[in-house]
C-alpha positions as a printed NumPy array, in Angstrom:
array([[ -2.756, -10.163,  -0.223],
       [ -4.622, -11.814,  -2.87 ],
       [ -4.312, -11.008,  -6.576],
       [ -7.552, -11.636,  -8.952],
       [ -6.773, -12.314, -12.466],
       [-10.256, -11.591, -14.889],
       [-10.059, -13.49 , -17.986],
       [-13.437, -13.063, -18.806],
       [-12.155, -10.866, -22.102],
       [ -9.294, -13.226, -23.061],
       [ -8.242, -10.301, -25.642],
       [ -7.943,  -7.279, -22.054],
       [ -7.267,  -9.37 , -19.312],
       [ -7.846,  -7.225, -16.092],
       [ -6.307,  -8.133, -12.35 ],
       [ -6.834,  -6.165,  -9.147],
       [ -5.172,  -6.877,  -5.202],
       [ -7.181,  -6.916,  -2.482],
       [ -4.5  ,  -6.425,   0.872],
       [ -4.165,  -5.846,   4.147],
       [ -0.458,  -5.766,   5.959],
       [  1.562,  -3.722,   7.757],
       [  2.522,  -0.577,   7.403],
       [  6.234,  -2.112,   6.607],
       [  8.178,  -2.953,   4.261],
       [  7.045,  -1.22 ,   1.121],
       [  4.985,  -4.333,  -0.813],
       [  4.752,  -4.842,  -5.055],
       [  2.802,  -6.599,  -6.991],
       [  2.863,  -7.292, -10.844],
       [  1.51 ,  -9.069, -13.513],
       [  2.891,  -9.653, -16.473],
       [  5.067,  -6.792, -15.633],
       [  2.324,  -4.193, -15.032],
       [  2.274,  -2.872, -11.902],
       [ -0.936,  -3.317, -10.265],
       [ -0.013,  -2.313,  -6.635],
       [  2.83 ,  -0.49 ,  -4.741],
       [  3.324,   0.648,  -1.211],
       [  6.196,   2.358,   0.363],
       [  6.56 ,   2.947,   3.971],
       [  6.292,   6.573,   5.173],
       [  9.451,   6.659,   7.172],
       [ 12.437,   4.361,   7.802],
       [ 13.64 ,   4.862,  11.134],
       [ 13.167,   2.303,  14.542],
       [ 10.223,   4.045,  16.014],
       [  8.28 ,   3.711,  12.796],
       [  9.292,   0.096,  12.4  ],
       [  8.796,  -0.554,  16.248],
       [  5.276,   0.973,  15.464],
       [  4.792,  -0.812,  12.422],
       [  5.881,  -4.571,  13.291],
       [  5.164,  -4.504,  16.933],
       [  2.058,  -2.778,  17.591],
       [  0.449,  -3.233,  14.55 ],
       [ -0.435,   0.849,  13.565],
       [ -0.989,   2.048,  10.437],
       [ -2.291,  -1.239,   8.979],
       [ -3.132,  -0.776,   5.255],
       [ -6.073,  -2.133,   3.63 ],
       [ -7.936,  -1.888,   0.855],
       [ -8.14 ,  -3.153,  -2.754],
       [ -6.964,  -1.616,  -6.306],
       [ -9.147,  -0.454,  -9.555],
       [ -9.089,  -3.292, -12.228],
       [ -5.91 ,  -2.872, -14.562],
       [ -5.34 ,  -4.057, -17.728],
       [ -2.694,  -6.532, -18.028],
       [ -0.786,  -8.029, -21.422],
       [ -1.53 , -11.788, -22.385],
       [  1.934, -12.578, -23.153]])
């Protein structure tokens, strides 16, 4: 995962995540404590987490919309 931080408008900071991992555990990012990306697993039980960590299915990839983020 990367996060991009866009300062380019010191006064509406925007940041976006580019990612790619598995399909679990669920994943969170935040900046400045907005919420720019969540995940949460589908299931919870051993075949979805042999799946998941073993074989490498349901690999999630992508990247968000800009969001707005505070300065402070």
């Amino acid at each position: 995962m990367s996060a991009v931080l866009d300062t380019t408008n010191s006064q509406a900071p925007t940041a976006f995540v580019n990612y790619s991992h598995t399909c679990y555990p669920a994943h969170q990012v935040k900046v400045n404590g907005i919420v720019i990306y969540s995940y949460q697993p589908l299931r919870n039980d051993p075949d979805y987490l042999f799946e998941c960590l073993t074989l490498h299915n349901g690999t999630v990839t992508g990247h968000t919309s800009p969001v707005t983020v505070p300065t402070h």
